[in-house]
C-alpha positions as CSV (number, residue, x, y, z in Angstrom):
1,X,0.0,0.0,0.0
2,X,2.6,2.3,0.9
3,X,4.4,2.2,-2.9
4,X,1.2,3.0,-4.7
5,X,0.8,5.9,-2.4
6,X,4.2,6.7,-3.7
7,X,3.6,6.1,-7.3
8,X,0.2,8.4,-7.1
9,X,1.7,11.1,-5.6
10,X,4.9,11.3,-8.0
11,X,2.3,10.9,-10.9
12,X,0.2,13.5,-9.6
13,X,3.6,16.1,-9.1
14,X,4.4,14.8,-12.8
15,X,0.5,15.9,-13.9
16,X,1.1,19.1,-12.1
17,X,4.4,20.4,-13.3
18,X,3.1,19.5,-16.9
19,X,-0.4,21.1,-16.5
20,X,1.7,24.2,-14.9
21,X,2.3,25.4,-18.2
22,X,-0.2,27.2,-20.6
23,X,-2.0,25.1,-22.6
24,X,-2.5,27.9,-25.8
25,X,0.3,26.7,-28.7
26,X,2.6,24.2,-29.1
27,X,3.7,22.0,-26.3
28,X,7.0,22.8,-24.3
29,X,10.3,22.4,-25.6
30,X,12.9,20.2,-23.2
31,X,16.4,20.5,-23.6
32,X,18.7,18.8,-21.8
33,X,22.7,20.2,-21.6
34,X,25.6,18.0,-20.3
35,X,28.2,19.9,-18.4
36,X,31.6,18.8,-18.4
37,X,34.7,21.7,-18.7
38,X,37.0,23.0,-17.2
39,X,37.7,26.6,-17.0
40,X,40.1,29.6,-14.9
41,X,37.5,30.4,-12.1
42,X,37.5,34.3,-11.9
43,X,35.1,34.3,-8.8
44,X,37.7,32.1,-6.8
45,X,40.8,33.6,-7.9
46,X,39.5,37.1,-7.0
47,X,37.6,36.0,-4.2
48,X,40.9,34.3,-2.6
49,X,43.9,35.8,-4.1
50,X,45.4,33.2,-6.2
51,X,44.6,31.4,-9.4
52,X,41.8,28.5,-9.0
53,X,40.2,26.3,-11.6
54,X,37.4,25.0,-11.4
55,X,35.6,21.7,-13.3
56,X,32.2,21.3,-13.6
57,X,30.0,17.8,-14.0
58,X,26.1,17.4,-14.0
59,X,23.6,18.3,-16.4
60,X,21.1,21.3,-16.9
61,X,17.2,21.0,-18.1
62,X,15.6,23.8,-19.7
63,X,11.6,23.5,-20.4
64,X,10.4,26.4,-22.1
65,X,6.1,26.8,-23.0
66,X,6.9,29.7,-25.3
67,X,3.0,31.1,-24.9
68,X,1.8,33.7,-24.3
69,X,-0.6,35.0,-21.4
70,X,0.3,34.0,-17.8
71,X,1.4,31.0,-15.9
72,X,4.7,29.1,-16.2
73,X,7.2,30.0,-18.8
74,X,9.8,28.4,-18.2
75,X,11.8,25.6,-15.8
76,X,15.3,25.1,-15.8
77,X,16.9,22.7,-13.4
78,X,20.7,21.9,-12.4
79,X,22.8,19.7,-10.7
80,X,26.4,20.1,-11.2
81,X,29.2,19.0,-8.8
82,X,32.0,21.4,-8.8
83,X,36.1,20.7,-8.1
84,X,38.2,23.4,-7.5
85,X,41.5,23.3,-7.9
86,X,44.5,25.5,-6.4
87,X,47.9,24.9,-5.1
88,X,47.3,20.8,-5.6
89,X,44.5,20.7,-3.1
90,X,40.9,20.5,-4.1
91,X,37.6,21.7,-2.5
92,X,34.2,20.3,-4.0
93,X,31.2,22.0,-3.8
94,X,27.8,21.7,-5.9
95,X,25.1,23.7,-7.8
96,X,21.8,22.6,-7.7
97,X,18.0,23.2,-7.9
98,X,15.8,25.1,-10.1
99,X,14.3,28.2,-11.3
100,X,11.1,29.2,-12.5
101,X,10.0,32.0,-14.5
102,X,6.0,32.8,-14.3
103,X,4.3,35.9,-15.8
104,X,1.4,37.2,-14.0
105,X,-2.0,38.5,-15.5
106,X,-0.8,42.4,-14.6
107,X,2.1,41.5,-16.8
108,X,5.4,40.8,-14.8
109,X,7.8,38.1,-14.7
110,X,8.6,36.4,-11.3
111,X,11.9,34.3,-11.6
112,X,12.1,32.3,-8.2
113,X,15.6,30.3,-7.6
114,X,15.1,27.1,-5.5
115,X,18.2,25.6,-3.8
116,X,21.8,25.6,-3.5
117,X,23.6,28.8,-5.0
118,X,27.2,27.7,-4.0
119,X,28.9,30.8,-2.2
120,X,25.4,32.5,-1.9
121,X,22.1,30.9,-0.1
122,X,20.0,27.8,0.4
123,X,16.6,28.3,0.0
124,X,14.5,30.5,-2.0
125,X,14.9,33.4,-3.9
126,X,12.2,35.5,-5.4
127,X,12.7,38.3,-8.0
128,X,10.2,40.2,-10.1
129,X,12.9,40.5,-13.6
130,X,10.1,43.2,-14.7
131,X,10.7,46.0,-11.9
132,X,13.8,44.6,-10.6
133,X,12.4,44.0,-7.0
134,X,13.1,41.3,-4.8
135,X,9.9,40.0,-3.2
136,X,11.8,37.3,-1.2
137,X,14.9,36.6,0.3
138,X,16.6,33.2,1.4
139,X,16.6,32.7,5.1
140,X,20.2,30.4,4.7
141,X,23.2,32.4,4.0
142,X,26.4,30.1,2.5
143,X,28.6,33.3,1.8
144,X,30.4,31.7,4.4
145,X,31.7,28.5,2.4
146,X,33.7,31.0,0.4
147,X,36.4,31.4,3.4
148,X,36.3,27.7,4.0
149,X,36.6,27.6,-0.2
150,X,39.7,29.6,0.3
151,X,41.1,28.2,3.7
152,X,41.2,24.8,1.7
153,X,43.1,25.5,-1.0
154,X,45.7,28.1,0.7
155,X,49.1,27.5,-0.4
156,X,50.7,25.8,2.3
């Protein structure tokens, strides 16, 4: 009894996030991006004072309705585990959740960021992209993890 109560609820969050979008026009586009590179990581090697590269693994989804009117938009999820690298030590960190851009019937956009912003917050951020205005603010600060980022891959 208890996995069918399972399988009904994911299929009923399934049925939701699908019925989320508006149903004028053609249905959603789904893309799906593979992350895997490599690069000079600016925001580290400012942030701590020497040079720091940083690879990236995990994937991105982007759902797009591409209708107009109001509701849903777009969804784009992540979940990328990040290495840095400086000095021959390593810290590892990730990036994950999604964000959702709906447009309301007066006309705005409201892009709300669910989840891990590495060096920034846990939680939930809410923006309105139209006016610039941020109607909510995470409760979970991770600005923190940028010292330990740092700390960790010092030069002995």
């Amino acid at each position: 009894m208890g996995r069918r109560v399972v399988v009904a609820a994911l299929a009923s969050v399934l049925a939701a996030a699908v019925l989320a979008f508006p149903a004028v026009g053609a249905p959603p586009t789904v893309e799906r991006i593979e992350v895997d590179e490599t690069t000079a990581d600016e925001f580290l090697t400012e942030a701590c004072g020497f040079p720091v590269t940083t690879h990236a693994k995990g994937h991105l989804v982007v759902i797009e309705s591409g209708a107009e009117g109001t509701g849903v938009v777009a969804v784009r999820t992540l979940n990328i585990a990040l290495t840095a690298t400086a000095n021959g030590k390593t810290y590892r960190f990730r990036d994950v959740g999604a964000d959702q851009v709906r447009r309301t019937p007066d006309g705005y956009e409201i892009l709300m960021i669910i989840g891990q912003l590495p060096f920034g917050f846990t939680g939930v951020l809410k923006i309105n992209e139209t006016t610039g205005e941020v109607i909510l603010e995470p409760q979970h600060s991770t600005e923190s993890d940028l010292e330990d980022a740092c700390a960790a891959l010092a030069p002995a």
